[in-house]
N, C-alpha and C positions, 0 to 999 in steps of 0.2 A: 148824755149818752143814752138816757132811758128811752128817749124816741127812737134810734138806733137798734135797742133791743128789740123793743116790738113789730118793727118794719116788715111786711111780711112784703116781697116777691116772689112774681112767677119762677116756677124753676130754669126757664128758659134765661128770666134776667141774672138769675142768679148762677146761673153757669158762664155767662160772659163774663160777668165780675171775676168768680174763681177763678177762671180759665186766664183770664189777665191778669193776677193775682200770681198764678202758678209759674207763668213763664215769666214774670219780671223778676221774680225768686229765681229762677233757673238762670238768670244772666241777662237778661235786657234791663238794661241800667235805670231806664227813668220811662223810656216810654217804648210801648209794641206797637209794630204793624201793623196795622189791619189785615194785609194779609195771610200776616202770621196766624193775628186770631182769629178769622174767617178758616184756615187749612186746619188748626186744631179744632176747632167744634165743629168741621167737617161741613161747612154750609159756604152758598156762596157770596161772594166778595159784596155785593149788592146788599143781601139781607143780612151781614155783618152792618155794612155800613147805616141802615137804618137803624139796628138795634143800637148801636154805638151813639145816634146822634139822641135817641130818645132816651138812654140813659144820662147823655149829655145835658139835656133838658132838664132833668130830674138831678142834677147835681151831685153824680155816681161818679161821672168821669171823667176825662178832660182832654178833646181828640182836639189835636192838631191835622187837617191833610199832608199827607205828604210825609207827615213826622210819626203818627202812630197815636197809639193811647194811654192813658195812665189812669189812677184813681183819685180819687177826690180823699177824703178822712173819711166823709160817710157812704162811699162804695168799698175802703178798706175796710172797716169793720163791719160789712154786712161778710163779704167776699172772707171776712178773717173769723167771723159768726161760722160758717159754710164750712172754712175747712177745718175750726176745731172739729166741728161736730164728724167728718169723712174720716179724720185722722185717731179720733177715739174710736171708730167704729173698725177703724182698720187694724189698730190694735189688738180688740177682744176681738175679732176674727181670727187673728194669725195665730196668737197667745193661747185665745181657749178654744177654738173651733178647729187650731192645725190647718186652716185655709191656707193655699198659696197665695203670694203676693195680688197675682193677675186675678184671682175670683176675687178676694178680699175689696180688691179696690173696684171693682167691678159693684159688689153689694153693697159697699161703703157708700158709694157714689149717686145708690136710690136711698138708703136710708137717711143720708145726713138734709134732705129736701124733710124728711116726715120728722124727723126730731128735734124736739120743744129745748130750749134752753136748761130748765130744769130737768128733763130726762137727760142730757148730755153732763152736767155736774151732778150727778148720782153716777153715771156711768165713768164719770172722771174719777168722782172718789172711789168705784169700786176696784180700779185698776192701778189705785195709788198713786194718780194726779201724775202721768206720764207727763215728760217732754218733749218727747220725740217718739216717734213712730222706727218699726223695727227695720227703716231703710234710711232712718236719719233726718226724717222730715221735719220739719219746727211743729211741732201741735201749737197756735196760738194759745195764746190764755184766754180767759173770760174775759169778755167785756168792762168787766164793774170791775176787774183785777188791781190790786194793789200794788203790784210785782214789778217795780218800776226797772228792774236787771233786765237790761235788751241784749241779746247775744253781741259778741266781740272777738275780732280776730285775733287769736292771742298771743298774736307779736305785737300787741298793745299793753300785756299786762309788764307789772314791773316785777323785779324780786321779791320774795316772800308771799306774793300773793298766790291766792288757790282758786280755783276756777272747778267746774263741771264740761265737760264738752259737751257740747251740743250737735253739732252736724261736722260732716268731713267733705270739704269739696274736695273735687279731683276724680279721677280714674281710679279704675278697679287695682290694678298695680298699687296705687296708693293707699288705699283702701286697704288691701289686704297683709300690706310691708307692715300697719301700724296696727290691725290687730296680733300679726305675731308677734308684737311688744306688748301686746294686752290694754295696748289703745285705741277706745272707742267711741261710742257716743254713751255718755254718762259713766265716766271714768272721772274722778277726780286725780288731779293734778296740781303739783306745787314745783313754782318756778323759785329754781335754785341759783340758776345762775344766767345771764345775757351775754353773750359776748361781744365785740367792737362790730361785727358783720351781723347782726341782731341773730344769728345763732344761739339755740336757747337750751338751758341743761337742766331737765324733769326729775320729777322723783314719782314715780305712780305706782302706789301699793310697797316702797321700800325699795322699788326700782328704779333705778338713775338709769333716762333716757335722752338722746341729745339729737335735737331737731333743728333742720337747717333753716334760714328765715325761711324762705321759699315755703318749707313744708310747715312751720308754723303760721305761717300766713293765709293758708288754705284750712285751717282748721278753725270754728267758728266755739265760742267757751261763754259759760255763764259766771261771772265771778261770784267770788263768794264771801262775805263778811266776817271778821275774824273767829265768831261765834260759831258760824254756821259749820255742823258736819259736813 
């Protein structure tokens, strides 16, 4: 991975990577458009398509015509380098600056091109090594991480286990039914009980809550080892 760290790209190649990164998270399964990611970085279909085959070249990513694009291991963790560094930045924006979302990400978005790995792990630790961003967003971990827990949707876990949430898919409706239960991102949670329709029964903070598979299915959890707070 240390070749990895060091790899430095243009910020041009390096917003194709994120930008492909960001919408196969948002819900393209395995591979994007071209089109798609030519309309999101706003350029045309043409000069998408060059930059796509010469990252292709460079063993960033992996275009199919017709089919779309995906990433390779080593354009994921440049592209996952990228948005730790936008996602800590977005944090201590919102956090201690009081920015709104839309400038935050806006400033996040020129700084994390200018910041060095070890300014971004200084800035992780001063923020108390977040997981998520205050809209839910995954913060990758470091590169050299040891952290082998990959988030899970937690109608995977079984009884007695305890988990962290991590992100909430779904609509704002959703979103906002399972805060007024005091369920959020980085809520721990202990499953009590399963039912036969994988219908699941919480306890969070001493509160017994009961979630339908559906809506535990959409919720994404970092488990947790019996030690760990």
């Amino acid at each position: 991975m240390a070749d990895l760290i060091k790899d430095q790209r243009s910020e041009s190649e390096q917003m194709y990577l994120v930008t492909t990164a960001t919408l196969l998270e948002d819900g393209h399964e395995s591979q994007v458009p071209l089109s798609k990611l030519a309309n999101e970085l706003e350029v045309l279909s043409v000069s998408a398509n060059q930059m796509i085959r010469k990252l292709a070249d460079e063993d960033l990513v992996m275009y199919q015509p017709y089919h779309g694009v995906a990433l390779t291991d080593k354009g994921t963790a440049i592209a996952n380098r990228v948005l730790r560094h936008r996602r800590l930045w977005q944090v201590f924006l919102i956090q201690f600056l009081d920015l709104s979302f839309k400038d935050a990400e806006a400033l996040a978005c020129k700084m994390e091109h200018l910041t060095s790995i070890e300014v971004a792990e200084r800035l992780s630790e001063f923020l108390d090594n977040p997981q998520v961003t205050p809209q839910g967003r995954i913060i990758p971990p470091p590169i050299d991480s040891t952290d082998t827990h990959v988030p899970v949707s937690l109608s995977t876990l079984q009884v007695n286990q305890r988990a962290s949430v991590i992100k909430i898919n779904g609509q704002m409706p959703l979103r906002a039914f399972l805060a007024e239960e005091g369920l959020g991102c980085g809520s721990i949670i202990y499953v009590e009980g399963i039912g036969a329709n994988g219908a699941m029964l919480l306890t969070l903070e001493e509160k017994i809550i009961h979630l339908s598979a559906s809506i535990a299915e959409s919720i994404l959890v970092k488990p947790k080892n019996t030690e760990e707070k």
